[in-house]
Residue, then its C-alpha position, 0 to 999 in steps of 0.5 A: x851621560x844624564x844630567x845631574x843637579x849642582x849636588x849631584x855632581x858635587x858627590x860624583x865628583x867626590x866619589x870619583x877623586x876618592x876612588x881615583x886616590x885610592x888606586x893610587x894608594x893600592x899602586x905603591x909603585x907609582x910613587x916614584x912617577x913624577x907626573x902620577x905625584x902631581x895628578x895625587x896632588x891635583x886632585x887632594x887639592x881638589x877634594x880640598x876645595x870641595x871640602x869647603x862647601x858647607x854640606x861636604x862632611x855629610x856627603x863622604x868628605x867627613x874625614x882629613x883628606x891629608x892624612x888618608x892621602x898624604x903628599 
């Protein structure tokens, strides 16, 4: 994998955690899987701390990430 800048990452990473809750979003029958509720846990929280970085709103986390994936 090429390398990336610290903002690069930043992005990819908040693209991945995105695209990965919206699977499990679409897979309604994962919710009942207590190993796949915490993986949708770990990575809200992630997106959560990535959302304190002060240019998070204008690289795609500009939304209330509980309420697009609620817990």
């Amino acid at each position: 994998m090429k390398e990336k800048t610290a903002v690069e990452t930043l992005i990819y990473l908040i693209d991945l955690l995105v695209s990965y809750l919206e699977d499990f979003k679409n897979r309604n029958n994962l919710c009942n899987n207590e190993f796949i509720l915490g993986e949708r846990t770990a990575y809200v929280e992630c997106l959560e701390i990535l959302q304190m970085w002060k240019d998070a709103f204008k690289n795609g986390l500009n939304f209330d990430i509980e309420k697009r994936f609620p817990i």
